[in-house]
matplotlib code that plots the C-alpha trace (Angstrom):
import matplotlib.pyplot as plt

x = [120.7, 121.4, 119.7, 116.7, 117.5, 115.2, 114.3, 115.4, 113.7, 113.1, 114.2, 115.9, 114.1, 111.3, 110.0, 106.5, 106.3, 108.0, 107.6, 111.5, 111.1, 110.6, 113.6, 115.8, 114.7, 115.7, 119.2, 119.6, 119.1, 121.2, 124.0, 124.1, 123.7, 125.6, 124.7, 121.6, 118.6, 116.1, 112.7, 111.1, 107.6, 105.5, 101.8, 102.4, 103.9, 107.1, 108.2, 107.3, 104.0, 102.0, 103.6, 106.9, 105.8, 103.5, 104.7, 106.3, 110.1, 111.2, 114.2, 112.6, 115.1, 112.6, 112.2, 108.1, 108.6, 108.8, 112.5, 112.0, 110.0, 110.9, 110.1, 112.5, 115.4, 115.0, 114.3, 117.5, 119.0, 117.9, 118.4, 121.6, 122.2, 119.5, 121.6, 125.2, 123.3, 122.1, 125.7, 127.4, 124.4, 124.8, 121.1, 120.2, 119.2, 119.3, 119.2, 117.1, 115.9, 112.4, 110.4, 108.0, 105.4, 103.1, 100.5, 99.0, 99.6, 98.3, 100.4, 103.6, 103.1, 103.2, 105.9, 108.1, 106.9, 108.0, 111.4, 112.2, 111.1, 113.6, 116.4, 115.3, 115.8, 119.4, 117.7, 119.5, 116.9, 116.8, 114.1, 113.5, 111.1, 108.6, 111.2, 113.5, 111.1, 110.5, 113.7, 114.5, 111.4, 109.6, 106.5, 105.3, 103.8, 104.0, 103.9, 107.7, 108.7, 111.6, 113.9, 115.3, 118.8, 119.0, 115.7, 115.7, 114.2, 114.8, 113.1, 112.5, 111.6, 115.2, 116.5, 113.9, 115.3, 118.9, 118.1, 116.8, 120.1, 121.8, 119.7, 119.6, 123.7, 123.7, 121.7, 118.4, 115.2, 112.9, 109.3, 106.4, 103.1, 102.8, 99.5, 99.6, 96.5, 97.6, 100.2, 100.9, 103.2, 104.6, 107.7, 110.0, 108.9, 106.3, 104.5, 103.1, 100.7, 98.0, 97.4, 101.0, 102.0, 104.0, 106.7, 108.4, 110.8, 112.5, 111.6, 108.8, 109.2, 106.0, 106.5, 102.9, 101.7, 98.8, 97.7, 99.5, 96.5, 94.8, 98.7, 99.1, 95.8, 96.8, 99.7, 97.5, 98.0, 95.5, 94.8, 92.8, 93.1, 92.9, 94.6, 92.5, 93.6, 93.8, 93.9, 96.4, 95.5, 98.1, 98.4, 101.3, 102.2, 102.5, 106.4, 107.0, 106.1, 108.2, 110.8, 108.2, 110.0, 113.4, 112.8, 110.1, 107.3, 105.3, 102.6, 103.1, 101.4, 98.7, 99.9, 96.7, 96.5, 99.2, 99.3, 101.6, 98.9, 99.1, 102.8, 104.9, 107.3, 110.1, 110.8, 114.0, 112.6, 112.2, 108.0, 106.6, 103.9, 101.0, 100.0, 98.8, 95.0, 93.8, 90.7, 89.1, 89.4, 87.3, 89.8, 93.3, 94.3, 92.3, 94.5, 91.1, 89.1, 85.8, 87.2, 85.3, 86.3, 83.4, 85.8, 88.3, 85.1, 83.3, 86.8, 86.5, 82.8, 82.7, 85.0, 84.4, 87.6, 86.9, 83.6, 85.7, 87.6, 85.0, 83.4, 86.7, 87.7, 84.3, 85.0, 88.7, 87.1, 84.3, 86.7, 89.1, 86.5, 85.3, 88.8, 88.7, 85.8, 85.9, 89.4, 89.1, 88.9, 92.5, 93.5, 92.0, 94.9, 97.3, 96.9, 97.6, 101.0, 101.0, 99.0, 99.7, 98.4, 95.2, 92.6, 94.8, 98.3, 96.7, 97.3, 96.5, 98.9, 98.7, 97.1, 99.0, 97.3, 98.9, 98.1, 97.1, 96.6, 93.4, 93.0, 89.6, 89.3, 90.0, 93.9, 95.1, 98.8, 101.4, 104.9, 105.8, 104.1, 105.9, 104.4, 105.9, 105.1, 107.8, 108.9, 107.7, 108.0, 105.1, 105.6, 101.5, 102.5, 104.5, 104.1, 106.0, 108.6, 109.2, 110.3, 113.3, 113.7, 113.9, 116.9, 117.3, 113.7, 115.1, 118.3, 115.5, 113.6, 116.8, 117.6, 114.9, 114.9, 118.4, 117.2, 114.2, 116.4]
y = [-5.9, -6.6, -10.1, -9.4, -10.8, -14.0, -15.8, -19.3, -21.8, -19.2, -18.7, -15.7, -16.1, -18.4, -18.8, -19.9, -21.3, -24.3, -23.3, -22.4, -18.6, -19.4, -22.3, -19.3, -16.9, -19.6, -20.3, -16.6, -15.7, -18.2, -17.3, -13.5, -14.7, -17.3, -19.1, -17.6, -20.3, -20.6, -23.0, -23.2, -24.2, -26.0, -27.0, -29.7, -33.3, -32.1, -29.1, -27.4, -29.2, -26.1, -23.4, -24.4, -28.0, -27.4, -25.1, -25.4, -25.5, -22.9, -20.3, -16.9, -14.3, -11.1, -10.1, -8.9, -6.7, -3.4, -2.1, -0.7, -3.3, -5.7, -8.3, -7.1, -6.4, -10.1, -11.9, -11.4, -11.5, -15.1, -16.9, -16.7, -17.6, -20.5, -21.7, -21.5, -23.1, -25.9, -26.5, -26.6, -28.8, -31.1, -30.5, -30.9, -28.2, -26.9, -23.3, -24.7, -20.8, -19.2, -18.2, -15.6, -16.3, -13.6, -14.8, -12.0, -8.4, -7.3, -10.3, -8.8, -5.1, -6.2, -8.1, -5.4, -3.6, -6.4, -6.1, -2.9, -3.4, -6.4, -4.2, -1.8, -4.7, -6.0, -9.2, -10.7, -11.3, -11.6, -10.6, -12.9, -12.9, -15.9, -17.6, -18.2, -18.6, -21.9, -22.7, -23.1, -24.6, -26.3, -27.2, -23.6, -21.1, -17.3, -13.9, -13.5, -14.4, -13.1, -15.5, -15.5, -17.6, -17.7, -19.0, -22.7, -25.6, -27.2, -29.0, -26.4, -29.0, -30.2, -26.5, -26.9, -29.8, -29.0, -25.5, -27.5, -29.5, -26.6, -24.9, -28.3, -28.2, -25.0, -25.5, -24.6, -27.2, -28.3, -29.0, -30.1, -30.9, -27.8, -25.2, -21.9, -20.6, -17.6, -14.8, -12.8, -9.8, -7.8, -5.4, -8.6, -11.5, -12.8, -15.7, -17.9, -21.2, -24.0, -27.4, -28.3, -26.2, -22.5, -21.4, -17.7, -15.8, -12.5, -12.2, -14.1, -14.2, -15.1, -16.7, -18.3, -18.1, -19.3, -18.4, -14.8, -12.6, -14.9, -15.2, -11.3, -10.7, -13.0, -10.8, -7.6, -6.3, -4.7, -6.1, -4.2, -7.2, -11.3, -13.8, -15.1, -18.6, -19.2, -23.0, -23.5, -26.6, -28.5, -31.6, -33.5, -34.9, -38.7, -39.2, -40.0, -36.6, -34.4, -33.7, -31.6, -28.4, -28.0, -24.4, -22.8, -21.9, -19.1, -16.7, -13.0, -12.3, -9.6, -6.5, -6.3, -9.5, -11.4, -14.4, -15.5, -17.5, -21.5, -22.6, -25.6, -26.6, -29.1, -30.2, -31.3, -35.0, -35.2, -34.8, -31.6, -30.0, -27.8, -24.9, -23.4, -21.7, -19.4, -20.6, -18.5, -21.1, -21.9, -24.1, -22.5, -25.9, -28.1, -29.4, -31.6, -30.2, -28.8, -28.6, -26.4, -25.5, -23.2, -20.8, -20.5, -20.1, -17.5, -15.7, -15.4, -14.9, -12.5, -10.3, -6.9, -6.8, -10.4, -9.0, -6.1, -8.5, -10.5, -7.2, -6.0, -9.0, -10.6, -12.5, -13.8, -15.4, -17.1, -18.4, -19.5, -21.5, -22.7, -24.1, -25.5, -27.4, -27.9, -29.6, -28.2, -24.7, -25.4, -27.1, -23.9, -21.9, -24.1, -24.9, -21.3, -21.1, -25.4, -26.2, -30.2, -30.4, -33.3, -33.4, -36.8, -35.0, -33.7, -36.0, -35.6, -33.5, -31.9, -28.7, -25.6, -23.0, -19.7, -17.4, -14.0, -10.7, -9.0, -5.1, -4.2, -2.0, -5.3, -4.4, -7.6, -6.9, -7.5, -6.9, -8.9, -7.5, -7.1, -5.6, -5.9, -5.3, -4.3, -8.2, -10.0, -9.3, -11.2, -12.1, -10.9, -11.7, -13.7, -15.4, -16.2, -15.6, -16.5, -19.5, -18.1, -15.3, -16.8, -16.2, -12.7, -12.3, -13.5, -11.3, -8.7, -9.4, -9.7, -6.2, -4.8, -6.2, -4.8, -1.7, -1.7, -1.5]
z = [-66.3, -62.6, -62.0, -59.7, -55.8, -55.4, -52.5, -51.4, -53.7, -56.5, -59.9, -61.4, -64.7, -65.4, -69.2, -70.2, -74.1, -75.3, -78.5, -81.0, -79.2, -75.9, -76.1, -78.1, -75.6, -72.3, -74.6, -75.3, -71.1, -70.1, -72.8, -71.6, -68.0, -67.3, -64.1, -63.6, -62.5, -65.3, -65.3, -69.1, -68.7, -71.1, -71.2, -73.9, -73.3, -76.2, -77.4, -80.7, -80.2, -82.3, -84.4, -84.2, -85.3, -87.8, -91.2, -93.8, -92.8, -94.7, -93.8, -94.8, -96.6, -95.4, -98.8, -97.9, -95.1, -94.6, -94.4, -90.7, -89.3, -86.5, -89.1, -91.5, -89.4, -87.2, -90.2, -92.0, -89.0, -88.1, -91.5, -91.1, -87.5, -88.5, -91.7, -88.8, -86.0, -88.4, -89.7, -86.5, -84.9, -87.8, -88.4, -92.4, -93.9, -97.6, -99.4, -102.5, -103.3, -103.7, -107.1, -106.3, -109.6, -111.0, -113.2, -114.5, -115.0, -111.9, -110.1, -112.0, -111.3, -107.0, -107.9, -109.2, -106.1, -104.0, -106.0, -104.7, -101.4, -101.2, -102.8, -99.5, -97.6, -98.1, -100.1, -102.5, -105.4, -109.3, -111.3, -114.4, -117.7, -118.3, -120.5, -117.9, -115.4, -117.7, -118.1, -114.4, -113.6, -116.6, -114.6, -113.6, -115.4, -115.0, -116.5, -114.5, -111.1, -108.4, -107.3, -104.0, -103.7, -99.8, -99.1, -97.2, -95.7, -92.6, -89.9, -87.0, -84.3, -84.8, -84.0, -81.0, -79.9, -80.2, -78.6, -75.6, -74.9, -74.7, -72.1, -70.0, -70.7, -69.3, -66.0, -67.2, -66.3, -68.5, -67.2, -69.8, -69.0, -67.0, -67.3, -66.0, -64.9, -62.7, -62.7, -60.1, -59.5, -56.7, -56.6, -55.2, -57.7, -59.8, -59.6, -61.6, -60.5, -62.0, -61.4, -61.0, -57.9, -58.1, -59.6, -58.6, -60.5, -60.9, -64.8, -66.2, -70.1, -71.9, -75.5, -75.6, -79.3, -79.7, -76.0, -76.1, -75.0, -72.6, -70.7, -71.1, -69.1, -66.5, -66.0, -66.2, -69.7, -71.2, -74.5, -77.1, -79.6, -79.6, -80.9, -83.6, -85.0, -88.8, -90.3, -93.0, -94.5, -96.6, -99.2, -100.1, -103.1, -103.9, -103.1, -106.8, -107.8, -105.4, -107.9, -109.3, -108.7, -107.7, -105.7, -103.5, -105.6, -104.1, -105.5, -105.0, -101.8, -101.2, -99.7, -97.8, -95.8, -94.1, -95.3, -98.1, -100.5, -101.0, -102.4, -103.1, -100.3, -100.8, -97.1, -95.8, -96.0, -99.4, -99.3, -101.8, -99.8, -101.2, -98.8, -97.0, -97.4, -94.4, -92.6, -89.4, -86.9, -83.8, -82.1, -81.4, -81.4, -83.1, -85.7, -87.5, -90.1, -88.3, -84.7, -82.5, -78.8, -77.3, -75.6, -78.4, -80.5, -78.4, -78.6, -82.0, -82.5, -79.7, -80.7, -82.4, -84.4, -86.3, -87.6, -89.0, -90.0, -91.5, -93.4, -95.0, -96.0, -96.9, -100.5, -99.5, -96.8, -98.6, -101.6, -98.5, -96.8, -100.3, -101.0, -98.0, -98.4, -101.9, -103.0, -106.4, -105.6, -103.5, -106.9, -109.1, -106.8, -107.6, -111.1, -111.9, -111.5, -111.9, -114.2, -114.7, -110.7, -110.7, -107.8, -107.2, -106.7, -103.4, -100.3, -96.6, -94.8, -91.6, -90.7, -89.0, -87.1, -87.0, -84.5, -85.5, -83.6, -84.6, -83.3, -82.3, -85.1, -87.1, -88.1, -88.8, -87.0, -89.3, -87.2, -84.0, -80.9, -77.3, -74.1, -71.0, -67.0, -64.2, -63.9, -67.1, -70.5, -73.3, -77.1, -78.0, -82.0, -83.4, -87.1, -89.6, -89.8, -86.3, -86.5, -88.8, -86.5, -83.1, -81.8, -82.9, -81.5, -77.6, -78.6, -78.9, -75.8, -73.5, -74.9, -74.1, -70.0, -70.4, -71.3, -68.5, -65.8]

ax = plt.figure().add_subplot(projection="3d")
ax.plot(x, y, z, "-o")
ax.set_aspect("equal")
plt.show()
């Protein structure tokens, strides 16, 4: 890639999203271009403010995705330039492992399904009986499980953060607090401008998240889907029962949605998290229970791929919303591979939000989403594992300006 000529005052690339991606994507630009003028740009007062900020922590081994999927490939990829980065960073982190648990017959028969799929995948992973599923973890019940050695925790914001000095070490500027409300592209620059004044660029790199679609139209994309926001609402254990479980303890997801079901997380600080459910939001970033912003909401409502949505998927999201109002239906979940759980074990925690693309024929998209104009280049879906994935995910996204020209 031959960096674009810029005028006085301009920069060659300019990144919106202050989210892990967008910092690995600024680190990544500045790494295969070195001296090259970069501006990040982030609405928030501190990075990692959403996503990034608010999951569980963990390093993902790709054991669910398909073998030729974006997801696949990245993930592996980036849990092990996550666990390096960590060590050389000094940033804690630990490979506790992951137990996959299948409760019941029709639990275990997707979990041998999921076994292969990991063998396709390059996974390490053991599959192991209910008697040794007790043995490792005496607490948790299951018909059989898959355990996943090179799954970890970590604190992601710290990655941000360290991420950030680098790009500021590298001549790269910073700037929060910064909406963008307008793009605008010609065949010399692009453009973009709110309340804070103009900023032009060669490249414009869009890692927005929870925003994705509304950035992409500002730039001109046509976007047959929206980004529809899920609440994952979690609990924490009382600190004196986090040595619960020594390992993640995850059910065995359901091919047909993409969301991993509510698990036990050991963080890097030493709390044991229970989460998350999947609630349609109508706030992409209301993190309290019950917010409501009338455009996010009239997003959602509005849209003919939610209703599909809605209709396919009609009883999963009554029980979700039940759970979520009810706490023992969130404990009913729980208690199935836990059994000793109590309505009291379950603590406040904070919520996540995660930002989903929808289709308007109401495909829920499962693999990350890039489109791209002359001068910019837009994340439109991201989830986990993206916060694992990161860096290979700007490796990706410099490629493919690379390749553009």
């Amino acid at each position: 890639m031959t960096l674009p000529g810029t005028s006085s005052g301009a920069y060659d690339f300019c990144v919106v999203g202050g989210g892990i991606v967008g910092v690995a994507t600024a680190h990544q630009l500045l790494t295969r271009f070195p001296g090259a003028s970069l501006v990040l740009l982030e609405k928030e007062s501190a990075l990692g403010a959403h996503q990034t900020g608010h999951n569980s922590g963990v390093i993902h081994s790709g054991i669910y995705y398909p073998p030729d999927s974006l997801k696949a490939r990245l993930c592996r990829a980036g849990a092990q330039w996550t666990k390096e980065f960590a060590a050389a960073q000094d940033i804690p982190f630990r490979e506790c492992g992951k137990l996959l648990v299948a409760t019941d017959s029709a639990e275990h028969e997707r979990m041998l399904a999921l076994y292969e799929r990991s063998i396709a995948n390059g996974v390490e992973v053991e599959a192991i009986d209910a008697a040794e599923l007790k043995r490792r973890e005496p607490r948790i019940t299951g018909v059989g499980a898959l355990f996943v050695p090179a799954t970890g925790i970590i604190d992601y914001t710290k990655v941000t953060a360290a991420l950030a000095k680098q790009v500021e070490a590298m001549g790269g500027q910073i700037r929060l607090d910064t909406q963008i409300e307008a793009i605008t592209e010609n065949t010399s620059a692009i453009t973009v401008s709110g309340p804070q004044g103009s900023i032009t660029a060669g490249t414009l790199v869009v890692c927005a998240g929870l925003q994705a679609d509304r950035m992409a139209r500002m730039a001109g994309i046509d976007t047959d889907f929206r980004i529809v926001p899920f609440r994952g609402e979690y609990y924490r254990l009382p600190r004196e029962r986090a040595d619960l479980v020594s390992t993640l303890i995850y059910p065995v997801p359901d091919p047909a949605l993409p969301f991993l079901g509510v698990h036990l997380s050991p963080t890097i600080d030493g709390d044991l998290t229970v989460g998350p459910n999947a609630v349609l939001g109508l706030s992409r970033e209301g993190y309290r229970k019950g917010s409501v912003n009338r455009r996010d909401a009239l997003d959602v409502l509005g849209f003919a791929g939610v209703r599909r949505v809605a209709r396919d998927h009609f009883a999963t999201g009554v029980r979700e919303l039940r759970n979520s109002v009810f706490k023992r239906g969130y404990l009913a979940e729980c208690r199935k591979y836990c059994p000793e759980l109590t309505s009291a074990d379950l603590l406040p925690h904070r919520a996540g939000i995660r930002a989903q693309a929808v289709l308007r024929d109401g495909t829920l998209v499962h693999d990350f989403l890039i489109e791209r104009t002359p001068r910019s280049i837009h994340v439109l879906n991201a989830p986990s594992p993206a916060a694992t994935s990161a860096m290979p995910i700007a490796r990706h996204l410099v490629e493919q300006l690379d390749s553009a020209e």
